[in-house]
C-alpha positions in Angstrom: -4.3 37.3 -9.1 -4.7 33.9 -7.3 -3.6 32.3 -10.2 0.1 33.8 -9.9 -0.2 33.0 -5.7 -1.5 29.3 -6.2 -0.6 27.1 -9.4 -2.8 24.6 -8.2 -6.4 25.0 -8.0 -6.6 25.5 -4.8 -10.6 25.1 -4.7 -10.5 22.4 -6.0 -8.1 20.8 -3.5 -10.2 22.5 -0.7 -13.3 20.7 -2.5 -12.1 17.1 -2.8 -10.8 17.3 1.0 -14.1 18.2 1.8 -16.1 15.4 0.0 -13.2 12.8 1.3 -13.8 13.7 5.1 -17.8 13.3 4.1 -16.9 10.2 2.7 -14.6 9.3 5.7 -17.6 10.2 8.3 -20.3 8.7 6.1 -21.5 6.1 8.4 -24.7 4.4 6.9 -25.0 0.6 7.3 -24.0 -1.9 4.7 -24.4 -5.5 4.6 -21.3 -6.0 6.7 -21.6 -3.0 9.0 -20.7 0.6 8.4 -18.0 2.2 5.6 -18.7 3.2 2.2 -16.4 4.6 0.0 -13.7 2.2 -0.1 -12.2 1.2 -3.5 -12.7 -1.6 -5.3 -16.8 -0.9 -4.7 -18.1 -4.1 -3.5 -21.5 -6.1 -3.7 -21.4 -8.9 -1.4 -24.3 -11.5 -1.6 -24.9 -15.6 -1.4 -27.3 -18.3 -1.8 -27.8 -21.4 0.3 -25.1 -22.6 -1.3 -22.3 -19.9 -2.0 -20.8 -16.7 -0.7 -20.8 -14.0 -3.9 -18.7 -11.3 -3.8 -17.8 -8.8 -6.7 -15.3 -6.6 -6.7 -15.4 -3.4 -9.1 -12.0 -2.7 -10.1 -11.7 -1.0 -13.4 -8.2 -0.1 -14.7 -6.8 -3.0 -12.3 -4.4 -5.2 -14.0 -6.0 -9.2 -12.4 -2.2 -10.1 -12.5 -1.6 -7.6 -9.4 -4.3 -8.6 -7.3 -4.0 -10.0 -4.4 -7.1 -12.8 -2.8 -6.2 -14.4 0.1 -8.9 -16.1 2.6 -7.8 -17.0 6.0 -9.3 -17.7 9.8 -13.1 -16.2 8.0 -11.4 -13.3 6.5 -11.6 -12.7 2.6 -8.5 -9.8 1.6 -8.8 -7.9 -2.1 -5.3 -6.1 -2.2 -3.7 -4.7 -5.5 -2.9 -1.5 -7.2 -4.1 0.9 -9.7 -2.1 2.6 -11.8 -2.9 6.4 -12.5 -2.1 7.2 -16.1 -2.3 10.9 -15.9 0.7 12.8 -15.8 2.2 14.1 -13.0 1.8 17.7 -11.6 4.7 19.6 -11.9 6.6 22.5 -13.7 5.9 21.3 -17.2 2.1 20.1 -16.7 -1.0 20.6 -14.5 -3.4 18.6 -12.8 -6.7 20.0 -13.0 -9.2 17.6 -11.5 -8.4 14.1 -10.1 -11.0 12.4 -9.1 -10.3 8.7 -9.8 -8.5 6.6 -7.7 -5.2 5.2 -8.1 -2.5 3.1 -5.9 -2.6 0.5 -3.8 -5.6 -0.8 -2.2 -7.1 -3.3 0.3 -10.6 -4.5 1.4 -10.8 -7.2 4.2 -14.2 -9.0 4.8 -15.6 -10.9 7.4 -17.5 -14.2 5.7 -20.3 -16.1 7.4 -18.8 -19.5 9.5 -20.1 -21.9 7.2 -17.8 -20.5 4.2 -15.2 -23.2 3.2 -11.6 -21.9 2.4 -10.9 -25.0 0.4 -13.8 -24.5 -2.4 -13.3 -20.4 -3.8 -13.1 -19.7 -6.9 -12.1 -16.3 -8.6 -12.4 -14.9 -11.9 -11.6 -11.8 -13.7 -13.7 -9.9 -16.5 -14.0 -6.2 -17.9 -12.6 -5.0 -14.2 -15.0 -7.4 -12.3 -13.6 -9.3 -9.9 -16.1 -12.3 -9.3 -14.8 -14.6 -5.8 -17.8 -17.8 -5.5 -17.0 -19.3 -1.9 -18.5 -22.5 -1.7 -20.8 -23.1 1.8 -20.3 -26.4 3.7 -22.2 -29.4 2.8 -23.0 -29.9 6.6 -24.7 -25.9 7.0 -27.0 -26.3 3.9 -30.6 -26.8 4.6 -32.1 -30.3 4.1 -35.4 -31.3 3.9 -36.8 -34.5 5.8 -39.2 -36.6 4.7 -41.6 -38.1 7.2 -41.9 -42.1 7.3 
């Protein structure tokens, strides 16, 4: 009988509005404050020497994205494709849970990170961004005389 009222599955619908405002109000820390959830997943780390960042972007064609760093600000825009067919008269859409459009993640880097020595590479839907720390930040050890 709901079938014939709803062609969608409307529990379904109700259940991945549900988990998207959990998502949306899901406020545990990360390393650079609150948010989860955001696509592409990132893992943001360094050394004494760089800023590492990896982006997880699987199904992202590299030449569509977007890296731009400017004022301390790292952006990751681009778009994702969605392969599946579109719900309509002739076909239906069961479950969609994978993300697809357009997308962009804006992070704050440390002070010492210098614009002029980044380097990005691209690899099975990693995105791997090395930002280089300046020479004069780095630790040095002195010798005593």
């Amino acid at each position: 009988m709901f079938r014939s009222l709803f062609p969608y599955d409307m529990f379904g619908e109700m259940d991945r509005l549900q988990r998207e405002i959990q998502q949306a109000l899901d406020l545990s820390p990360n390393i650079r404050g609150f948010g989860r959830g955001g696509f592409p997943a990132l893992n943001i780390g360094g050394t004494p020497q760089t800023v590492e960042v990896y982006a997880f972007a699987p199904g992202v064609d590299p030449k569509t994205l977007e890296i731009d760093l400017e004022r301390g600000m790292l952006t990751i825009a681009g778009e994702r494709k969605s392969e599946l067919p579109e719900a309509g008269a002739q076909s239906t859409l069961h479950i969609n849970e994978r993300f697809a459009g357009s997308f962009r993640r804006v992070i704050s880097l440390p002070e010492d990170a210098d614009p002029d020595a980044v380097e990005a590479s691209f690899k099975d839907g990693l995105v791997h961004i090395s930002i280089r720390r300046r020479a004069a930040a780095q630790p040095r050890r002195i010798t005593i005389h």
